[in-house]
C-alpha positions in Angstrom: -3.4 7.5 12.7 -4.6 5.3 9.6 -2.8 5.9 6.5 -4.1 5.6 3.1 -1.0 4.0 0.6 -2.7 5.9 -2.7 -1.4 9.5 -2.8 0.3 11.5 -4.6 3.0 14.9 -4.3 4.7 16.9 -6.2 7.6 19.3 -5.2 9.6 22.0 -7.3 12.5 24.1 -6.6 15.4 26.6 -8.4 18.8 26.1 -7.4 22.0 27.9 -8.5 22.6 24.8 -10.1 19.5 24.2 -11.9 15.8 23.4 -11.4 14.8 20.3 -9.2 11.3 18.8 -9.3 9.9 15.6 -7.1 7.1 13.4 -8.2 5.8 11.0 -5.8 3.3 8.5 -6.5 2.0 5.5 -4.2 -0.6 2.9 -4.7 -1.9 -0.1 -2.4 0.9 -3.0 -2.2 1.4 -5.9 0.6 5.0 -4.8 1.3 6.8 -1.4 0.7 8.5 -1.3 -3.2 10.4 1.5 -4.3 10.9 2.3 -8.2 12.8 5.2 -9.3 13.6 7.9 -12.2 16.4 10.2 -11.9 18.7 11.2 -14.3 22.2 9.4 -14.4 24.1 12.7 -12.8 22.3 11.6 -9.8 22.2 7.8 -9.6 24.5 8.3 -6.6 21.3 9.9 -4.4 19.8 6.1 -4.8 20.7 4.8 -1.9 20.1 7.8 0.2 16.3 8.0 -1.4 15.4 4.4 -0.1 16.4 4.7 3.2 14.5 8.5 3.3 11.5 6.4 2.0 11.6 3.6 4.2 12.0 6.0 7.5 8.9 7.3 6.3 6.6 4.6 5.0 6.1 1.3 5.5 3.9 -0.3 3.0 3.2 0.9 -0.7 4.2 0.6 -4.3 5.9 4.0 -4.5 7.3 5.7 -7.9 10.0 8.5 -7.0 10.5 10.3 -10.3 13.3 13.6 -10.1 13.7 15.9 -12.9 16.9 18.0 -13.5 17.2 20.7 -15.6 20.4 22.1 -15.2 21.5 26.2 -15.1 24.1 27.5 -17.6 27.1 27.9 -16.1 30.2 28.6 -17.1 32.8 26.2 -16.6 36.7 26.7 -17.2 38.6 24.0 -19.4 42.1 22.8 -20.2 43.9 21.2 -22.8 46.1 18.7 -22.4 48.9 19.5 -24.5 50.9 16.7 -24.7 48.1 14.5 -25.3 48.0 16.3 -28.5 51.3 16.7 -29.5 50.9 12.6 -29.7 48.1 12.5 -31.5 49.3 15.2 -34.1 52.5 12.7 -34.8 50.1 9.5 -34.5 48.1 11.5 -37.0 51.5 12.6 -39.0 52.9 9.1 -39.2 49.4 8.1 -40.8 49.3 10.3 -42.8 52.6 9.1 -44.4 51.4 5.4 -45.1 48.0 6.6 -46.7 47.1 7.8 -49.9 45.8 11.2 -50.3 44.8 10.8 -46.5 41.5 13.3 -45.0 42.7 16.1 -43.3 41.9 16.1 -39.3 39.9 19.4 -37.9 40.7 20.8 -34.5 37.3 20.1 -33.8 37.7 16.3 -34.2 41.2 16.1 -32.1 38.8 18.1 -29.4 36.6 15.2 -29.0 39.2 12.7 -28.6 38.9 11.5 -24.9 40.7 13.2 -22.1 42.5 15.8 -24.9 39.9 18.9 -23.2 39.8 18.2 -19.4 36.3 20.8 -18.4 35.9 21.6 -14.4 34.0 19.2 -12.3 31.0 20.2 -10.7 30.8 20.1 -7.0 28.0 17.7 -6.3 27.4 17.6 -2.7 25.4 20.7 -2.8 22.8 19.5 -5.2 22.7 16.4 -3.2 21.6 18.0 -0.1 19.0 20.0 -1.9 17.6 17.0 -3.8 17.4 15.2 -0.8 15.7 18.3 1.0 13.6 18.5 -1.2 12.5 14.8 -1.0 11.7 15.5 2.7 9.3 17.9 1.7 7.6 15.7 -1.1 7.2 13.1 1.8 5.6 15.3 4.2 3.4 16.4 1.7 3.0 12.6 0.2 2.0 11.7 4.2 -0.3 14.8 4.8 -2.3 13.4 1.6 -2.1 9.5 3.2 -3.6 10.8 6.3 -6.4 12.9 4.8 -7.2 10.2 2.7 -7.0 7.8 5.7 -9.4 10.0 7.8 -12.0 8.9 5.2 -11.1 5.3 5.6 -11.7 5.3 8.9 -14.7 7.0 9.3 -16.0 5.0 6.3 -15.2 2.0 8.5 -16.1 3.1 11.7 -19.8 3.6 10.2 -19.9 0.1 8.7 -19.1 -1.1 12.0 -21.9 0.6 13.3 -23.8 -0.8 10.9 -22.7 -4.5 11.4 -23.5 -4.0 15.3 -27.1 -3.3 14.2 -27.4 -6.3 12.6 -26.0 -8.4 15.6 -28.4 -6.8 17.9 -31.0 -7.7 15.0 -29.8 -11.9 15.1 -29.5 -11.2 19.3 -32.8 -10.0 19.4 -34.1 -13.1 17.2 -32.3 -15.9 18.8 -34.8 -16.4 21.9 -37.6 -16.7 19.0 -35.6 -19.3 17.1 -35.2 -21.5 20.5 -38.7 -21.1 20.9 -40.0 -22.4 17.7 -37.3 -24.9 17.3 -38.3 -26.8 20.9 -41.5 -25.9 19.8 -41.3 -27.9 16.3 -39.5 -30.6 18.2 -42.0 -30.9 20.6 -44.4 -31.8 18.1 -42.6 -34.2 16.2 -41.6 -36.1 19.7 -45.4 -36.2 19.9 -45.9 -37.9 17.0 -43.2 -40.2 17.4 -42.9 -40.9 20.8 -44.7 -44.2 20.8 -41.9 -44.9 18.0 -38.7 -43.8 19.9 -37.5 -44.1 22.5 -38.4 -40.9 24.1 -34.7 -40.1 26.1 -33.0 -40.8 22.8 -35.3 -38.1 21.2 -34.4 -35.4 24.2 -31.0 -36.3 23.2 -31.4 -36.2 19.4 -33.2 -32.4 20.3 -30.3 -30.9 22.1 -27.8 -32.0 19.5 -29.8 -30.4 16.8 -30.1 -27.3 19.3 -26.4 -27.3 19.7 -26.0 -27.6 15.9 -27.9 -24.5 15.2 -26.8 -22.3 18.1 -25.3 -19.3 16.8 -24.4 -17.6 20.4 -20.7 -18.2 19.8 -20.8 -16.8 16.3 -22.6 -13.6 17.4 -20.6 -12.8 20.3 -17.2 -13.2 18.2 -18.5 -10.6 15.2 -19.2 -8.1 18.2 -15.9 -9.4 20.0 -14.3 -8.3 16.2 -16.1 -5.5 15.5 -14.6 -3.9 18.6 -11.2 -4.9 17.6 -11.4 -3.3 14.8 -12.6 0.1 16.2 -9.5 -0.8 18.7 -7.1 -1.0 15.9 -8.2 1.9 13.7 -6.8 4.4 17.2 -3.7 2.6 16.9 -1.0 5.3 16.1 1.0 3.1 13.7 0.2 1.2 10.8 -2.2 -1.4 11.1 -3.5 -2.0 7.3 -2.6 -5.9 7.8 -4.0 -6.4 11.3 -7.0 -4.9 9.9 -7.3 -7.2 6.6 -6.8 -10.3 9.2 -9.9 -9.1 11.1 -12.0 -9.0 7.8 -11.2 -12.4 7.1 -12.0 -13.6 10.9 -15.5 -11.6 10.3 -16.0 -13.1 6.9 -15.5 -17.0 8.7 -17.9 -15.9 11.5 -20.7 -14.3 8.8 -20.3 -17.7 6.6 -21.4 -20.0 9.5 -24.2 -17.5 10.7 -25.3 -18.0 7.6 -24.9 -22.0 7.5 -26.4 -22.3 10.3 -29.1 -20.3 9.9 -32.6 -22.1 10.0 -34.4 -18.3 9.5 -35.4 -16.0 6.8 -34.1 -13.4 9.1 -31.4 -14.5 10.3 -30.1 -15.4 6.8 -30.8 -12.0 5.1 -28.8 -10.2 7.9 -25.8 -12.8 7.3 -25.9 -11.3 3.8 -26.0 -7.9 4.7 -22.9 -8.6 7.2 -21.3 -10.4 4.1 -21.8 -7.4 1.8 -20.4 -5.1 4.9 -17.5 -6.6 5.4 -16.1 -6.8 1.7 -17.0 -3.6 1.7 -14.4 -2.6 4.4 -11.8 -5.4 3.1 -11.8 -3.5 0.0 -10.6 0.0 1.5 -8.7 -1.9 3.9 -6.6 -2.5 1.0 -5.7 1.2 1.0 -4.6 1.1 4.0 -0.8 1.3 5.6 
């Protein structure tokens, strides 16, 4: 199954603890690179949100963003009394070496640290239900690669079509191109041959033949092409074997073209040329 690495999900839920939301975002990137936002009462979920992602997907640039907006709840507190009874004759005993010395509120001696002690919250619960609801922002996030990646696919699967065209279009030409280059040879040898050495000139002929054969260029853009549709059934991700391939096609495409001693011959190298950047630059999208 091709996968697309642009997509995009969003999940929201209501807790008893507060409200959860998941946004997902992923975008084309050689290797698989996780950034995330979550607010600091849930750092600890880091760890357990990588490896979640990484079961899941293998290539990417992927931004996991969670929002918390926690419920109103009440939540007992105690105060530690002989914390206070300190502070009140720390406070006294300054008092005594200052002059007309500001008078402490309650409110201040509150906010001293560790003087009110308020109930913890149980995390684990949220925990679980952040990371549930991960799982269904990456089933979502994967249902959105593979649409995508249908698309991919059958935009490639026609190009290759396309490109298979064209070789049957150089195949069909090549017996032509023999035929006129012996023929051109044939007709210089007769003007020359009371020059050369006319075995030297057979030999000169099938070098220059061999020069300008493109047989072995033809058969590997087919033998590539066919790879390629190969690949795109693979049920696993296959984005990198696919952008090797485009630069195999490319090499084979640039020496069709070099060699290429025909007006025909030399426009359809183009159009392969234009075909497979095409498909390299979707292939970019892909797992």
């Amino acid at each position: 199954m091709i996968l697309s690495m642009t997509s995009f999900a969003r999940r929201e839920q209501d807790t008893a603890f507060g409200s959860l939301r998941w946004e997902l975002r992923s975008v084309n990137h050689r290797y698989l690179d996780v950034s995330m936002r979550m607010p600091e009462d849930l750092r600890g979920l880091e760890l357990k949100v990588r490896e979640k992602v990484a079961e899941r997907l293998k290539r990417g640039k992927v931004e996991c963003g969670l929002r918390f907006q926690a419920a109103d709840q009440e939540r007992e507190f105690a105060i530690d009394h002989e914390l206070v009874k300190r502070l009140s004759k720390g406070l006294s005993d300054v008092s005594h070496l200052l002059n007309n010395p500001a008078q402490v509120s309650p409110l201040e001696v509150l906010r001293w640290p560790r003087v009110m002690q308020v109930e913890e919250l149980d995390m684990a619960p949220l925990y679980e239900a952040a990371l549930a609801l991960l799982d269904e922002a990456l089933d979502d996030m994967i249902d959105s690669r593979a649409r995508e990646g249908e698309k991919l696919k059958a935009m490639i699967a026609q190009r290759c079509d396309t490109i298979d065209e064209l070789v049957v279009r150089v195949n069909e030409r090549l017996p032509d191109l023999r035929q006129a280059l012996r023929q051109k040879m044939e007709d210089r040898l007769g003007e020359l041959k009371e020059q050369l050495d006319p075995g030297r000139l057979e030999q000169e002929l099938a070098l220059l033949a061999q020069k300008m054969d493109v047989d072995e260029e033809v058969d590997r853009l087919s033998a590539h092409v066919q790879e390629v549709r190969h690949i795109l059934e693979r049920d696993e991700p296959v984005g990198r074997r696919l952008d090797f391939l485009m630069q195999e096609l490319n090499r084979e495409a640039n020496t069709l073209a070099s060699k290429s001693i025909d007006a025909e011959v030399t426009r359809v190298s183009v159009d392969l040329k234009v075909l497979i950047e095409q498909i390299r630059e979707q292939v970019q999208n892909i797992e």
